[in-house]
GUDOSE-994800 format. One record per residue (C-alpha): residue number from 1; residue in one letter; x, y, z. Coordinates in Angstrom, 2 decimals, always signed. Layout:
BEGIN
(rec NUM; "A"; (X; Y; Z));
...
//
This chain:
BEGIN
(rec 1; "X"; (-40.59; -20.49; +104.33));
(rec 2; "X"; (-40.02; -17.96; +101.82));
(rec 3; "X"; (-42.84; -15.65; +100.73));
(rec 4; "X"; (-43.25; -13.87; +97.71));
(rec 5; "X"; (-43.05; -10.42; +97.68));
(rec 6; "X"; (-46.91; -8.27; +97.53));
(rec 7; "X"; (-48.68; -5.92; +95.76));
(rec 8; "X"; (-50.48; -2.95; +97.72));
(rec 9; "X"; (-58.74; -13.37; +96.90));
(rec 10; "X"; (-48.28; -42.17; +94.40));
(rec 11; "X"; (-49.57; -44.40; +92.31));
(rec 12; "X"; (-48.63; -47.90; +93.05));
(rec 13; "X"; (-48.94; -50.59; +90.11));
(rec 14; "X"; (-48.87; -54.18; +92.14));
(rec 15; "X"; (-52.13; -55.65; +93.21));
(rec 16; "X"; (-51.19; -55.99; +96.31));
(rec 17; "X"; (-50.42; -52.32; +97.00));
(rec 18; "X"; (-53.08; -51.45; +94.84));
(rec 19; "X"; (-55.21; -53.23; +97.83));
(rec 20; "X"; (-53.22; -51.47; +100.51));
(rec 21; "X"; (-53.72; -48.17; +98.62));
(rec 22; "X"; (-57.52; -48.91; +98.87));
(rec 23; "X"; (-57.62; -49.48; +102.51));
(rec 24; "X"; (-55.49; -46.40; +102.92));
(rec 25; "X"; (-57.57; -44.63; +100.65));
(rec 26; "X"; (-60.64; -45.30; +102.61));
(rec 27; "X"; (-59.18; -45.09; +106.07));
(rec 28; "X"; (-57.93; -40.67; +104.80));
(rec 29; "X"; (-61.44; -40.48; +103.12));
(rec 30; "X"; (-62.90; -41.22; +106.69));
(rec 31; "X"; (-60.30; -39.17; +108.70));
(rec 32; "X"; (-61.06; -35.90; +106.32));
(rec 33; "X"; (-64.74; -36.53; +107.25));
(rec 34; "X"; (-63.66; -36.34; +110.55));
(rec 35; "X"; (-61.55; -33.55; +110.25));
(rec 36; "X"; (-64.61; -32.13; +108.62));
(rec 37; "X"; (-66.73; -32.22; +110.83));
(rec 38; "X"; (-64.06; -31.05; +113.43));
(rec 39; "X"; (-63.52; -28.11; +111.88));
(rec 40; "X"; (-65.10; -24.61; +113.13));
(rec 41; "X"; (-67.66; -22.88; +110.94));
(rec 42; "X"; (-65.25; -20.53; +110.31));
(rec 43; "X"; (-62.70; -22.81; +108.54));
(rec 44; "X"; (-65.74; -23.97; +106.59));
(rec 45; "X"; (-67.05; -21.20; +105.54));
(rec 46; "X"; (-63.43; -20.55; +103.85));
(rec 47; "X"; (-63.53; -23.81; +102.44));
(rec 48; "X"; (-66.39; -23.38; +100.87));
(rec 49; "X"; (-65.51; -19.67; +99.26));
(rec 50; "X"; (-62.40; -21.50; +97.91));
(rec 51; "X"; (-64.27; -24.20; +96.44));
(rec 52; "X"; (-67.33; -22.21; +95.20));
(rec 53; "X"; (-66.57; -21.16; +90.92));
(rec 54; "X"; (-68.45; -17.88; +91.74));
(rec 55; "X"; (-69.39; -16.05; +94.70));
(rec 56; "X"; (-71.44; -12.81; +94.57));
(rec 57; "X"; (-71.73; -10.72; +98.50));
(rec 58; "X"; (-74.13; -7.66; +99.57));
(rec 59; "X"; (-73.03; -5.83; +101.87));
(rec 60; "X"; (-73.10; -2.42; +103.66));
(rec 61; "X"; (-69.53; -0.63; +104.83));
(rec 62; "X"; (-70.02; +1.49; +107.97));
(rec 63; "X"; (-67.53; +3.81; +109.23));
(rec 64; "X"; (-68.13; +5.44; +112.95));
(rec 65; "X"; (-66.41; +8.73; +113.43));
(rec 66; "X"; (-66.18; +9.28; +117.78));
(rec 67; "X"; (-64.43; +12.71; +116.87));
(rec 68; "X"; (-67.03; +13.88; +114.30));
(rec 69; "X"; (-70.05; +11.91; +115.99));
(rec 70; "X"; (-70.98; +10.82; +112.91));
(rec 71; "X"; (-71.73; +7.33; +110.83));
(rec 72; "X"; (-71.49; +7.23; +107.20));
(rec 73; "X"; (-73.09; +3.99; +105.27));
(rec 74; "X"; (-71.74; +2.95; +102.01));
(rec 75; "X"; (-73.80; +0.10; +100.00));
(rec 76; "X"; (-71.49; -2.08; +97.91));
(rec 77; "X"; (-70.96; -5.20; +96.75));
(rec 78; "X"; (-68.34; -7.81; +96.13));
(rec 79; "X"; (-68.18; -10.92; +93.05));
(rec 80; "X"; (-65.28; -13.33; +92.89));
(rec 81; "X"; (-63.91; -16.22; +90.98));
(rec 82; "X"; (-62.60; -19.29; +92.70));
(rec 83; "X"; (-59.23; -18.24; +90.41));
(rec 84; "X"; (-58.78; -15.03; +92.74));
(rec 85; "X"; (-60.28; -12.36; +90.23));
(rec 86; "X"; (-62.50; -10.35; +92.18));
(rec 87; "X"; (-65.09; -7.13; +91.25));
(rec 88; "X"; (-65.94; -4.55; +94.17));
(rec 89; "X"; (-68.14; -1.66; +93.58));
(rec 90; "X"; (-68.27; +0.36; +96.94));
(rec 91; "X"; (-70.65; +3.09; +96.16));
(rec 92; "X"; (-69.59; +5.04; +93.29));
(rec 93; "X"; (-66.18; +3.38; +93.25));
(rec 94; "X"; (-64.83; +0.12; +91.66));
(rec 95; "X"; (-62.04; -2.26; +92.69));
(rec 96; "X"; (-61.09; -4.75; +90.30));
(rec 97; "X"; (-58.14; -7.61; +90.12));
(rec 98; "X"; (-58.81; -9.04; +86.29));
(rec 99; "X"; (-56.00; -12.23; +87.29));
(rec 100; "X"; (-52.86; -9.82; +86.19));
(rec 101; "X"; (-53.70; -6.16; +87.39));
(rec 102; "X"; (-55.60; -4.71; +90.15));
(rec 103; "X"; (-57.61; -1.12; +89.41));
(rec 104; "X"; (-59.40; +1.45; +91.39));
(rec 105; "X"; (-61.69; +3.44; +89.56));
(rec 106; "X"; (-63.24; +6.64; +90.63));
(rec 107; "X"; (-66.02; +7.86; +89.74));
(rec 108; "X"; (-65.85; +11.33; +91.00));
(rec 109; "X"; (-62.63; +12.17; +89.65));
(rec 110; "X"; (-62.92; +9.68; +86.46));
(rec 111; "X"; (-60.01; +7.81; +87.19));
(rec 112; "X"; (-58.70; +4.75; +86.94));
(rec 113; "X"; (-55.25; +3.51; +88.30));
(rec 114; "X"; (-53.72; -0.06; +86.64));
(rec 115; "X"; (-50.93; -1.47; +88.95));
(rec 116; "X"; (-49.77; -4.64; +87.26));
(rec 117; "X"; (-48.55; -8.04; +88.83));
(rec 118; "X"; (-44.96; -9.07; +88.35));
(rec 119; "X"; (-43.65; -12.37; +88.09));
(rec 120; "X"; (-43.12; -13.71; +91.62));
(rec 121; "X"; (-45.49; -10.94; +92.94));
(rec 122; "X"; (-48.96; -12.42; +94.50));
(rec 123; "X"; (-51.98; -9.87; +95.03));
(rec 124; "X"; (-52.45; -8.34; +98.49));
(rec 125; "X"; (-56.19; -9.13; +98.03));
(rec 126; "X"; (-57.66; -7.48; +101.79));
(rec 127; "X"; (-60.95; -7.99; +100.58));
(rec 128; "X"; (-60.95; -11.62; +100.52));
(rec 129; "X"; (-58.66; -12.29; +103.67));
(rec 130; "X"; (-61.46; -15.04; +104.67));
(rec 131; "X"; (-61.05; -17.07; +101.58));
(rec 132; "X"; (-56.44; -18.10; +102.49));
(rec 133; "X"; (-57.30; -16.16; +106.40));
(rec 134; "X"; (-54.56; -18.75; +107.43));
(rec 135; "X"; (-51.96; -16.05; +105.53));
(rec 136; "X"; (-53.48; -12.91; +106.98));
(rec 137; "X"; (-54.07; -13.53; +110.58));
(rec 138; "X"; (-54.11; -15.99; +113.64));
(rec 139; "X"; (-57.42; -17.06; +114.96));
(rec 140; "X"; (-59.28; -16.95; +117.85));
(rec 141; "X"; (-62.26; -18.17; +118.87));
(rec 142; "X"; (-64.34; -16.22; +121.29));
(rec 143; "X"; (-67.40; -17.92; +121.09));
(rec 144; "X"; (-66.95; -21.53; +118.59));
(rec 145; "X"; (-68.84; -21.17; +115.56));
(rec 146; "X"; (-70.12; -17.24; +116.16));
(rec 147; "X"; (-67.65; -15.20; +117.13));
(rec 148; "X"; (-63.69; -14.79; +116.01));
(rec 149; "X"; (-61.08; -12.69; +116.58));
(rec 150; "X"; (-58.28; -11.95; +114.45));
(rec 151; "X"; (-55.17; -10.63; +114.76));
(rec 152; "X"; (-52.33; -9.66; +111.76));
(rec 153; "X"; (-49.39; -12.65; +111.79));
(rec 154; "X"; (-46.14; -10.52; +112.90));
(rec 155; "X"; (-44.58; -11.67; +109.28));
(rec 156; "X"; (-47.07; -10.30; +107.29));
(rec 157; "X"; (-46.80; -7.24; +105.03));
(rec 158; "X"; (-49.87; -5.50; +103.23));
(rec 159; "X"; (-52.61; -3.71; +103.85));
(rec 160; "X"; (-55.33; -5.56; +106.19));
(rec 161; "X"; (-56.29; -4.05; +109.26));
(rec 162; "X"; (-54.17; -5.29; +112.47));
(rec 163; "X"; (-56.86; -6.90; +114.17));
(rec 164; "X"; (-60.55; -7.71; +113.32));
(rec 165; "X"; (-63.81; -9.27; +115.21));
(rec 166; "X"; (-65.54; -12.01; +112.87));
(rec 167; "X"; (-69.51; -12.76; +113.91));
(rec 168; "X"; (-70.83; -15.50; +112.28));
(rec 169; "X"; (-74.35; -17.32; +112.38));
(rec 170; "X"; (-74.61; -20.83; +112.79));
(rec 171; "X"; (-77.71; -20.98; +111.84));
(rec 172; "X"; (-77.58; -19.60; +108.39));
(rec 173; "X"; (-74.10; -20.95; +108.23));
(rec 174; "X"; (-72.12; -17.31; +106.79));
(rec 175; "X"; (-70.72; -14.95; +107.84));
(rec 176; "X"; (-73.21; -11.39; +109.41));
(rec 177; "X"; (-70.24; -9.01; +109.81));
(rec 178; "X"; (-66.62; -7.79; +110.17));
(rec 179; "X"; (-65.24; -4.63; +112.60));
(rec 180; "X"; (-62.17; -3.17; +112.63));
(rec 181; "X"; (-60.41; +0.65; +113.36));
(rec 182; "X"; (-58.92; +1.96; +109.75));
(rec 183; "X"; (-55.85; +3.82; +110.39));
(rec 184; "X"; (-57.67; +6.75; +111.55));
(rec 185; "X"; (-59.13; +5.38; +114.46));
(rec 186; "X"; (-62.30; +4.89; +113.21));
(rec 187; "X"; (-64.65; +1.88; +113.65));
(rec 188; "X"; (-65.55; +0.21; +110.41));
(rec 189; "X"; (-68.45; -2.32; +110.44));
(rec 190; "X"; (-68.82; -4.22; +107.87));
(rec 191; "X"; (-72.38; -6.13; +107.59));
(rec 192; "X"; (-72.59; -8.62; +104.75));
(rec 193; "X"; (-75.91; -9.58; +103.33));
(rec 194; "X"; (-77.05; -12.04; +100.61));
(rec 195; "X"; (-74.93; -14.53; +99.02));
(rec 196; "X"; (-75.09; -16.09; +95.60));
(rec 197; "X"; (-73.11; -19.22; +94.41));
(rec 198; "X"; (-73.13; -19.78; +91.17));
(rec 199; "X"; (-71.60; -23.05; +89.16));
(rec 200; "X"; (-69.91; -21.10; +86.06));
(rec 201; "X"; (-67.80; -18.24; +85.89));
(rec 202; "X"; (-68.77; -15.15; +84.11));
(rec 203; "X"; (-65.70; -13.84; +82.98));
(rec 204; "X"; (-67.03; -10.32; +81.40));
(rec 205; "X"; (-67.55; -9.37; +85.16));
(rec 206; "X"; (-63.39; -9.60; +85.61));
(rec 207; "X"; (-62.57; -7.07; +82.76));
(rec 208; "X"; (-62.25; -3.65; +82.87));
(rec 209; "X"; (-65.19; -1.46; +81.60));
(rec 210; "X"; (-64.55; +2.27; +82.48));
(rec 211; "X"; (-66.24; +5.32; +80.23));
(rec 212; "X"; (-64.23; +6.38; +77.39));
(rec 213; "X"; (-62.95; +9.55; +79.05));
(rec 214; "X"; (-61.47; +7.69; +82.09));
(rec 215; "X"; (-58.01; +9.05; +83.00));
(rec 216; "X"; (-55.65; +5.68; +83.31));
(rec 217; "X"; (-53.38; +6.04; +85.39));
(rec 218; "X"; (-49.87; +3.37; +85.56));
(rec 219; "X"; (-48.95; +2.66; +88.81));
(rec 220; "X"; (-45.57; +1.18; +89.11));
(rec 221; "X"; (-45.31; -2.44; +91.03));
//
């Protein structure tokens, strides 16, 4: 199958059929029950982000430096659309993908860089690998329903990490956290807190709103 390229979330009119259809109809109703309730909590849970209009996580980044012997905690949070628009602020910092053009914003240096989708391009959206994980990376289970681990499909081309432990708890059903090495070497735990569904989008959430005396900055695709 051909991929697109990345940027660095039987109608039948006789009664008779129409009775066949019905039996059919309610023999794959019963079998996607089944494959339901086959399916691991992990494969749920990404069924349900895809499903669910709006999706707002807590969460806390940790990054574990062996060299420096040191652990730096970053509060942030993550909102997305069932569309694919998504809104990270990670500390001072904001990622946004507005459904044509993904920006970083920094604070510190009062930044923001715009790098535009082209036609044919789809968004390497890392941050919400567990919503299409099927794309990103084959999985493993460790221990069914609590603990997966992932590892980057040889094809694939972007920007998630190689490989990547999933803990889950089935009790609550979610998600508790996500560890990886960055490029550096260094262990990044990421724990997520509270989750909010919500039944309508709020679109003003998926627009751009920088101060006035942001730098903007064109990154070519």
């Amino acid at each position: 199958m051909k991929h697109s390229p990345l940027i660095h979330n039987t109608r039948i009119p006789i009664v008779l059929s129409l009775v066949c259809l019905a039996f059919f109809s309610a023999f794959l109703v019963s079998n996607q029950l089944q494959a339901k309730e086959k399916a691991s909590l992990f494969e749920r849970l990404a069924e349900d982000y895809n499903s669910s209009p709006q999706t707002t996580i807590v969460f806390q980044h940790i990054v574990r430096s062996d060299f420096f012997e040191t652990a730096d905690t970053v509060a942030g949070s993550i909102v997305f659309a069932a569309d694919g628009r998504y809104v990270t602020e990670l500390g001072p910092d904001v990622y946004l993908f507005d459904g044509s053009c993904l920006w970083e914003y920094s604070k510190l240096y009062s930044q923001a860089s715009r790098n535009c989708l082209k036609p044919g391009q789809r968004l390497d959206d890392s941050f919400l690998f567990f919503r299409h994980f099927n794309g990103y990376y084959q999985v493993k289970a460790v221990l069914p329903d609590s603990v997966y681990q992932l590892s980057i499909l040889k094809d694939f081309k972007g920007k998630a990490p190689d490989s990547m432990t999933v803990t889950l708890s089935p009790a609550d059903s979610r998600i508790i956290s996500m560890d990886y090495y960055d490029i550096n070497e260094e262990l990044n735990t990421i724990l997520l807190g509270d989750e909010i569904k919500v039944n309508t989008v709020d679109s003003l959430l998926f627009l751009p709103n920088f101060p006035d005396s942001t730098e903007i900055i064109e990154i070519p695709g």
